[in-house]
C-alpha positions as CSV (number, residue, x, y, z in Angstrom):
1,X,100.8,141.8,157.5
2,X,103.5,142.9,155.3
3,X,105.6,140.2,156.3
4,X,103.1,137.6,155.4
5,X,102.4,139.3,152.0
6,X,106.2,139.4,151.5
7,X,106.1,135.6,152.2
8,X,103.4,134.6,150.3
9,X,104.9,136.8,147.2
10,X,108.5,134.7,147.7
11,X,106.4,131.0,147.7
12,X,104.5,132.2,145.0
13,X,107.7,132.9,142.7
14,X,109.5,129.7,143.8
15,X,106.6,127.5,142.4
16,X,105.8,129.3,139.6
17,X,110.2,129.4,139.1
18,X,109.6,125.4,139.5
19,X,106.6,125.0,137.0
20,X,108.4,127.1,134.3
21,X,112.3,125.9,134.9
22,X,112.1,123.1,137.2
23,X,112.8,119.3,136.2
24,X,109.5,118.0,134.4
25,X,108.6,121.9,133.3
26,X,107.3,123.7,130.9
27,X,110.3,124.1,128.9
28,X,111.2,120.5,129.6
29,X,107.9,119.1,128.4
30,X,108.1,121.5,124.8
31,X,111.1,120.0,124.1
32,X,110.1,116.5,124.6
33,X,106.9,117.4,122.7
34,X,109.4,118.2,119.7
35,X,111.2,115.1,120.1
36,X,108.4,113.1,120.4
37,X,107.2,114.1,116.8
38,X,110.3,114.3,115.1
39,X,110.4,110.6,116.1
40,X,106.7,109.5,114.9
41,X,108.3,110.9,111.9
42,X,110.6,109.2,111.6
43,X,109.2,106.3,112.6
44,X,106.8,107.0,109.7
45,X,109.0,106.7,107.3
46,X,111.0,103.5,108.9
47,X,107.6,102.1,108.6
48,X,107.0,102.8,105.0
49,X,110.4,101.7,104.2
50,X,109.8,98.7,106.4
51,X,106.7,98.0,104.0
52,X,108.5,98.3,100.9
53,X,111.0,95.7,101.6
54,X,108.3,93.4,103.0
55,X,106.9,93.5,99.3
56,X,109.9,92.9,97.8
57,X,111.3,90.2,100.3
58,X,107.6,88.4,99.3
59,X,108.0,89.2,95.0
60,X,111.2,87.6,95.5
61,X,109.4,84.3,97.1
62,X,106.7,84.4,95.0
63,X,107.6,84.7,91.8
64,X,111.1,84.7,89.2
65,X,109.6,87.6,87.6
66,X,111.3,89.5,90.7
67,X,114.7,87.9,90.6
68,X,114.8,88.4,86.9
69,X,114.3,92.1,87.3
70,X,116.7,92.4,89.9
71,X,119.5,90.8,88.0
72,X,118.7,92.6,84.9
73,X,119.0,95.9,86.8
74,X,121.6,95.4,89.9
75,X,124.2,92.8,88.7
76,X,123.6,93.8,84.6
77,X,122.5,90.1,83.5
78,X,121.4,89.5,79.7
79,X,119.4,86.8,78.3
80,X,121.1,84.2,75.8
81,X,120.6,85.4,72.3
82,X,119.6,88.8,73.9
83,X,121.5,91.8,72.4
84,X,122.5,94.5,75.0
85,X,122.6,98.3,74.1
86,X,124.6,101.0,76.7
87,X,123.4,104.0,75.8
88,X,126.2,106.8,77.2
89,X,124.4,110.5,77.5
90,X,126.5,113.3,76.1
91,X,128.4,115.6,78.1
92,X,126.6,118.7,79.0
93,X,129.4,120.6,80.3
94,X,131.5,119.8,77.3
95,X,128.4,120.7,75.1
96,X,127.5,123.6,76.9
97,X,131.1,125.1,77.1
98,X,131.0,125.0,73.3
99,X,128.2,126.7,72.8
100,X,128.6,129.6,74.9
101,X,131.8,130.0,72.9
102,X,131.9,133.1,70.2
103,X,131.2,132.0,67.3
104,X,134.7,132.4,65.1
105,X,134.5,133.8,61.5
């Protein structure tokens, strides 16, 4: 009787050994649960991104408003008679490295 206990005890710790380590385990199937929502994820935002440039692709089709606004901002384009203005911010470093200067008398 001990030797069948003994046997069923060794059986019993090989499958349970093959439902926690074994190929298609436990272990296995967490990590392919992680991977499988880091990609919906990502997939998310591909499809949002995906979107976006559908949009524009149909602005650009559409209408000259769109290609107007993207030569203005990506290439720089001005209109005839149009003045343009570059406004250059200051230097904070500069600015700040003066001011946390002493004062001199």
């Amino acid at each position: 009787m001990r030797l069948f206990t003994l046997i069923l005890l060794l059986v019993l710790a090989l499958v349970q050994r093959q439902l926690w380590f074994g190929k298609n385990g436990l272990v296995e199937y967490r990590q392919v649960s992680e991977r499988l929502l880091q990609q919906q994820a990502d997939n998310q935002k591909l499809e949002e991104r995906n979107s976006l440039l559908k949009e524009e692709v149909g602005d650009l089709k559409g209408g000259l408003e769109a290609i107007e606004e993207l030569a203005r901002n990506d290439l720089g384009f001005i209109k005839p008679g149009e003045t343009f203005y570059r406004i250059i911010p200051r230097d904070d470093a500069r600015q700040n490295k003066q001011s946390s200067l002493p004062a001199s008398k």
